[in-house]
CHARMM internal coordinates of N, CA and C (Angstrom, degrees):
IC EDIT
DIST 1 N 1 CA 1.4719
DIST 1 CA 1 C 1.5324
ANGL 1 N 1 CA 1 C 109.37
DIST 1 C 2 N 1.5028
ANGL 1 CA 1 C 2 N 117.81
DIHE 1 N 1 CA 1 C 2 N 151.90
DIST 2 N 2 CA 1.8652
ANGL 1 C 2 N 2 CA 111.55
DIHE 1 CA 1 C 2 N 2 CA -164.94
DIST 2 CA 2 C 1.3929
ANGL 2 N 2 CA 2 C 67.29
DIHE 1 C 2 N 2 CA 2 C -124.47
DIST 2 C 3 N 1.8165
ANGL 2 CA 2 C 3 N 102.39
DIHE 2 N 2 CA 2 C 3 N -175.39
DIST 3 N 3 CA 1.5887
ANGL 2 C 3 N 3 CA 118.08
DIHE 2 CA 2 C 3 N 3 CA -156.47
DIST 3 CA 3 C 1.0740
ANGL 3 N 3 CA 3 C 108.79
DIHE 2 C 3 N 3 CA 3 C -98.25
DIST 3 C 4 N 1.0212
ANGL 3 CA 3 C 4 N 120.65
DIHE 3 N 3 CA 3 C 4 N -2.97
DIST 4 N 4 CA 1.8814
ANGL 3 C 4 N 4 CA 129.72
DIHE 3 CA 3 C 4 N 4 CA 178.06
DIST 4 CA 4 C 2.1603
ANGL 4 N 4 CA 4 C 79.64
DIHE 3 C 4 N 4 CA 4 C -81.77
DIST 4 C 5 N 1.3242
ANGL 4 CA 4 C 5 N 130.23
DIHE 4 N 4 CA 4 C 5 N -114.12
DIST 5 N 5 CA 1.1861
ANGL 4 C 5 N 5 CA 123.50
DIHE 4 CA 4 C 5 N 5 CA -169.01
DIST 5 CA 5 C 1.3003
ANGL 5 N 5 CA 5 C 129.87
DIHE 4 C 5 N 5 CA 5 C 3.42
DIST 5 C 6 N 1.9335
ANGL 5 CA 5 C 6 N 100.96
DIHE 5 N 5 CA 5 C 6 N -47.85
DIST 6 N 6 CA 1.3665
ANGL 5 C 6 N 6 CA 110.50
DIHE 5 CA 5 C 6 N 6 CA 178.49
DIST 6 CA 6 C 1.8326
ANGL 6 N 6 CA 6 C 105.04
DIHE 5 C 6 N 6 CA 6 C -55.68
DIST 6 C 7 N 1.3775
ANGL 6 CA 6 C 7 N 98.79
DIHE 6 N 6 CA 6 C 7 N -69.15
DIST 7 N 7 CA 1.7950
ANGL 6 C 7 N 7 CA 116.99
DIHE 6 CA 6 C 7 N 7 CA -157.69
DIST 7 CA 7 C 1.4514
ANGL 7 N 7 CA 7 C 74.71
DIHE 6 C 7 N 7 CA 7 C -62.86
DIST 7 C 8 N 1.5122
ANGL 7 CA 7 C 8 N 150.51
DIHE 7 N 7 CA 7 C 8 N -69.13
DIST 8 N 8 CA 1.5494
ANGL 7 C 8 N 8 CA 109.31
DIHE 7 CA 7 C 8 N 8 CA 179.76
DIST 8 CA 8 C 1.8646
ANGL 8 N 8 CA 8 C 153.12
DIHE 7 C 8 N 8 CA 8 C -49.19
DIST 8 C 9 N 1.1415
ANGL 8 CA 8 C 9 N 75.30
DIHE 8 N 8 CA 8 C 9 N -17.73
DIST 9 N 9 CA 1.5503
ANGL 8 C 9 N 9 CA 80.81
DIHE 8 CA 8 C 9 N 9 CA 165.98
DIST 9 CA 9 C 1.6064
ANGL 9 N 9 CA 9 C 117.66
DIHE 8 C 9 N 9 CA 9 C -98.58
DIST 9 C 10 N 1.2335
ANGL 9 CA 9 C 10 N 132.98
DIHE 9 N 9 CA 9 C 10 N 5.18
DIST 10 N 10 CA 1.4408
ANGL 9 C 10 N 10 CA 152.52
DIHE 9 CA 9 C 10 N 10 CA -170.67
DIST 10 CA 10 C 1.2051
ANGL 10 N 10 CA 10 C 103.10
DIHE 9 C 10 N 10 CA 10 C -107.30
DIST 10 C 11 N 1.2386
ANGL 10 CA 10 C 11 N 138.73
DIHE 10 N 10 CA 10 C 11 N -36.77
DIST 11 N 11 CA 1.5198
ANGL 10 C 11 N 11 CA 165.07
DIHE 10 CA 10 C 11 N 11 CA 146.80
DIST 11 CA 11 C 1.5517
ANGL 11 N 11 CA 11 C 109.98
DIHE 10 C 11 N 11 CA 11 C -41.27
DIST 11 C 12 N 1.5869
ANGL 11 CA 11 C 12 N 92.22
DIHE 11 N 11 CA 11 C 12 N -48.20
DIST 12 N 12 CA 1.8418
ANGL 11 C 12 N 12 CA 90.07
DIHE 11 CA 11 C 12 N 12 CA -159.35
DIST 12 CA 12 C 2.0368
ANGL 12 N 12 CA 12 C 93.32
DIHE 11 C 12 N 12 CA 12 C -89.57
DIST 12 C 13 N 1.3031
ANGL 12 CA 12 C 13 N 103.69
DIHE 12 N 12 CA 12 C 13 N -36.06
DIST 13 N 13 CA 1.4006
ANGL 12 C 13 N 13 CA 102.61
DIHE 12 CA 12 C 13 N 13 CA -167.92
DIST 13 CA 13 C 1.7101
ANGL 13 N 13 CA 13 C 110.64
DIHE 12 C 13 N 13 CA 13 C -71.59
DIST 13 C 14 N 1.2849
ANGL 13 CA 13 C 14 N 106.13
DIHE 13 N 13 CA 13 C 14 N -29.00
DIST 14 N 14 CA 1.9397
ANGL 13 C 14 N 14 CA 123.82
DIHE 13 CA 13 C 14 N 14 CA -178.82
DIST 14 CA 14 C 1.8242
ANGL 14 N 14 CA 14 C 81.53
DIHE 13 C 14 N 14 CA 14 C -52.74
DIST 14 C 15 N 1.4800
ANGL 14 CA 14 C 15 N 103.64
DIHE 14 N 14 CA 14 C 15 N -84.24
DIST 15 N 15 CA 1.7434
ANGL 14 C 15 N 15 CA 123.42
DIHE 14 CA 14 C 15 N 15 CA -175.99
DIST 15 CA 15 C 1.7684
ANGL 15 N 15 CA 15 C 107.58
DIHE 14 C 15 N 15 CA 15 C -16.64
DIST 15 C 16 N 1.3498
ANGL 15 CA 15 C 16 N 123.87
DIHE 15 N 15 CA 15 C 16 N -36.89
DIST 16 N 16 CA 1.4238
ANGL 15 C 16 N 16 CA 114.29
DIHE 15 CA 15 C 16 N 16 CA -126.99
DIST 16 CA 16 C 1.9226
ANGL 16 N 16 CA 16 C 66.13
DIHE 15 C 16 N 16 CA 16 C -113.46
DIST 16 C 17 N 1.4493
ANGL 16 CA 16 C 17 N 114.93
DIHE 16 N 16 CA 16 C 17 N -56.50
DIST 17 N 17 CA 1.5183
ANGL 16 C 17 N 17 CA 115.87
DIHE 16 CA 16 C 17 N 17 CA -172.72
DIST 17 CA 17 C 1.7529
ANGL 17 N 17 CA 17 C 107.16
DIHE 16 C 17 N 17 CA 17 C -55.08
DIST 17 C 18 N 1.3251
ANGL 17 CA 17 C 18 N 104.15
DIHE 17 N 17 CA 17 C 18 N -36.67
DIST 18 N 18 CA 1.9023
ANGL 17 C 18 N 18 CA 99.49
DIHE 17 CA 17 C 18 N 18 CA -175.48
DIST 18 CA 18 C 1.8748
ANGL 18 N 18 CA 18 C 102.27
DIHE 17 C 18 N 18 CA 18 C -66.68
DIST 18 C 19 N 1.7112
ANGL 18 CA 18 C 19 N 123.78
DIHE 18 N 18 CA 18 C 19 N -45.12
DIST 19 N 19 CA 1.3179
ANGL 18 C 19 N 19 CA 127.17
DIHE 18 CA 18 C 19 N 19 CA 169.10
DIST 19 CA 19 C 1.7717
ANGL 19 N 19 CA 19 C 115.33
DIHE 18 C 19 N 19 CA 19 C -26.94
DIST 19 C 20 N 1.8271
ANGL 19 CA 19 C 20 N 98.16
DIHE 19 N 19 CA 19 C 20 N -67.01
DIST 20 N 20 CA 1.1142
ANGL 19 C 20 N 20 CA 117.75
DIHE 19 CA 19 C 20 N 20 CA 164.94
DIST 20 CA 20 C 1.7685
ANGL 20 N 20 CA 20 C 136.25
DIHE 19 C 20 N 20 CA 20 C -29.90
DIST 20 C 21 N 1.5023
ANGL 20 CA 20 C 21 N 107.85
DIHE 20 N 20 CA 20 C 21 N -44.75
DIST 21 N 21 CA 0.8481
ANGL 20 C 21 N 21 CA 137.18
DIHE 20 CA 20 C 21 N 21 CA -176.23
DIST 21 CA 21 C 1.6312
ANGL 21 N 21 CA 21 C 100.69
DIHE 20 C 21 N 21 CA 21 C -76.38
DIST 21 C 22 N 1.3989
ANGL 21 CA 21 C 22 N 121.75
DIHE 21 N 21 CA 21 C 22 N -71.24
DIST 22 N 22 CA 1.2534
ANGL 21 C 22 N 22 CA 120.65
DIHE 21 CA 21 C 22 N 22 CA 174.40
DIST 22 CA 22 C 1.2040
ANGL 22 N 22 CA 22 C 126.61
DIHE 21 C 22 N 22 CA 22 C -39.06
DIST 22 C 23 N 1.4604
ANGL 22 CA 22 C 23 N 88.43
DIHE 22 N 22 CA 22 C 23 N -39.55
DIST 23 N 23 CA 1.9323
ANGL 22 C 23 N 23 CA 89.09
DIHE 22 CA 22 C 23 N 23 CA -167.07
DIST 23 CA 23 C 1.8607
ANGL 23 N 23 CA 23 C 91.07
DIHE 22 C 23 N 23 CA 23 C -75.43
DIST 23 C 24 N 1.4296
ANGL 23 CA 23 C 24 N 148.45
DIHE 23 N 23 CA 23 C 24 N -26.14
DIST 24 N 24 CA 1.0818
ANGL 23 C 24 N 24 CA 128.36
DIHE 23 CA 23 C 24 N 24 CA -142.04
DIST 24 CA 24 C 1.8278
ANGL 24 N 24 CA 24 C 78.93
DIHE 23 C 24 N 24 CA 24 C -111.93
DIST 24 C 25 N 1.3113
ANGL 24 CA 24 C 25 N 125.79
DIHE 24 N 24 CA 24 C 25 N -13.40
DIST 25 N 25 CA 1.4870
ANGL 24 C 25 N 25 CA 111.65
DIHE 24 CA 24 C 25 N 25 CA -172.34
DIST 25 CA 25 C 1.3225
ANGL 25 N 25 CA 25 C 108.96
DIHE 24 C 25 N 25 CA 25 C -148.90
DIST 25 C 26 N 1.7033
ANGL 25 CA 25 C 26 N 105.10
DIHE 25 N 25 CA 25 C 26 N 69.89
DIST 26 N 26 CA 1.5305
ANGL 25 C 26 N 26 CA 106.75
DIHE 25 CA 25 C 26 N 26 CA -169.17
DIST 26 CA 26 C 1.5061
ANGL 26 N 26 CA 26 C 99.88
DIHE 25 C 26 N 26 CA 26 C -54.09
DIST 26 C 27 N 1.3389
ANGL 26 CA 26 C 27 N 127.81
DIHE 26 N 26 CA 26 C 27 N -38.55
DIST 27 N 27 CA 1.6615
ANGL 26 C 27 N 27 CA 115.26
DIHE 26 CA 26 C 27 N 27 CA -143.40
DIST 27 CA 27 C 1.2425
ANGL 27 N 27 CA 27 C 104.84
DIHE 26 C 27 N 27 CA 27 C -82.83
DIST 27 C 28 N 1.3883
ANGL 27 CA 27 C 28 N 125.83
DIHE 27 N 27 CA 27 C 28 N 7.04
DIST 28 N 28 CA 1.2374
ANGL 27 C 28 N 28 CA 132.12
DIHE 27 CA 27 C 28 N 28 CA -167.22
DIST 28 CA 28 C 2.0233
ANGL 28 N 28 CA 28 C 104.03
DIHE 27 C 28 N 28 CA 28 C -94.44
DIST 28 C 29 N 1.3350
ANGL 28 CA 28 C 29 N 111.16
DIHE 28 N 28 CA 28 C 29 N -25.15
DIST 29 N 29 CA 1.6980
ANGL 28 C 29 N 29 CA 138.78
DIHE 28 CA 28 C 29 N 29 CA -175.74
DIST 29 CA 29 C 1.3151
ANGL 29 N 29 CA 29 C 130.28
DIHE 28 C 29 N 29 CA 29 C -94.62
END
COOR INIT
IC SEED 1 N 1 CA 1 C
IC BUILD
């Protein structure tokens, strides 16, 4: 894996856990 793949998937997984987060603790957003 080169560092573009990396910092994209670090990007995509941050994105997908903050979604996560919202949806389980709107009042916190």
């Amino acid at each position: 894996m080169n560092a573009d793949s990396i910092v994209g998937l670090s990007v995509a997984i941050a994105l997908l856990g903050y979604l996560v987060l919202a949806l389980i603790f709107p009042e916190r957003f």
